[in-house]
N, C-alpha and C positions, 0 to 999 in steps of 0.2 A: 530443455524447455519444450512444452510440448506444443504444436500450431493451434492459435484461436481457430476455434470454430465457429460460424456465424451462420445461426437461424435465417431462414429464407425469411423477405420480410414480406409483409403483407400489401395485395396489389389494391392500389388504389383508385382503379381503375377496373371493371371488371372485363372489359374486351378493349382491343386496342382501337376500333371502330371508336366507342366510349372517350378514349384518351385522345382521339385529336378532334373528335366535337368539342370535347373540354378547352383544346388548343384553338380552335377557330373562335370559338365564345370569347378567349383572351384577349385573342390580337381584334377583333370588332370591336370590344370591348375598349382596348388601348388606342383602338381610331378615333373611337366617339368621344372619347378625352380630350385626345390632340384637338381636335376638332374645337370642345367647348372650352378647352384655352385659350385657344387663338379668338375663342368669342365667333365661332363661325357654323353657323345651321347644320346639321347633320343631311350627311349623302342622300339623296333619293334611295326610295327601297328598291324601285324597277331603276338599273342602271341605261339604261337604254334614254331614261327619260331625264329633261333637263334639268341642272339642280338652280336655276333662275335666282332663288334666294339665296341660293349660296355664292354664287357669284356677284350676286348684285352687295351681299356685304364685303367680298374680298376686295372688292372695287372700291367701296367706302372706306375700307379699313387702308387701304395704300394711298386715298385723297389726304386721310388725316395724317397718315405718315410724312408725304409730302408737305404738308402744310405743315406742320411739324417741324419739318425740318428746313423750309422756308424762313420762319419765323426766328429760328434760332440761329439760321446762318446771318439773318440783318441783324437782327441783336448781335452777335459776337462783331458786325462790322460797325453800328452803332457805338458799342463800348469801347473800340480803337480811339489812336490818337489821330488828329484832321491830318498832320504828315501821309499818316497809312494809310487813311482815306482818300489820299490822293495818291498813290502809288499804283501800278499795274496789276498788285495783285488783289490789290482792292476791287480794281473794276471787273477784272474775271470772277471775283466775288460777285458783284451785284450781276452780273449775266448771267453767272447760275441762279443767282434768288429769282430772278425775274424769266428763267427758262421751267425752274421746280414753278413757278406760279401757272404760269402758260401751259403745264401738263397737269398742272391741278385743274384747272380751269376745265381740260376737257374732260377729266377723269368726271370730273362732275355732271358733265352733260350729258353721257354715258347715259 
């Protein structure tokens, strides 16, 4: 049997300078995604300079989180039975609901 031979294939690239501009365009490319998934303002162009909007949504976006999850921790202590609502682990329940409120509270004031 005789060895395949395989035709050199064709560059897709013409310099390799060429191929990792193509690679940096990618991964800027894959930030600015990340980025508009999470629903959050793209980087400053000068890094040096602050990106104020963008932090001011990460802040919003972890208030709603909190509250979030404030909301759903008293629900799930609401839906219990008045026994478990009276049990210890109940009231460490409601001192995190009410500690998640107390850091929402300031997130907000931020």
């Amino acid at each position: 049997m005789l060895p395949e031979i395989r035709m050199p294939q064709a560059r897709k690239y013409e310099t390799r300078a060429a191929q990792q501009a193509a690679y940096r365009a990618r991964q800027a490319r894959a930030q600015r995604d990340l980025l508009a998934q999470k629903g959050l303002p793209a980087l400053p162009a000068i890094p040096s300079m602050p990106g104020h909007a963008r932090w001011n949504a990460m802040i919003a976006q972890a208030h709603r989180l909190l509250c979030e999850a404030a909301e759903e921790m008293q629900r799930y202590y609401d839906d219990r039975s008045e026994p478990w609502q009276e049990s210890p682990k109940a009231e460490e329940l409601l001192a995190n609901v009410e500690q998640l409120q107390e850091i929402a509270d300031q997130l907000q004031a931020l």
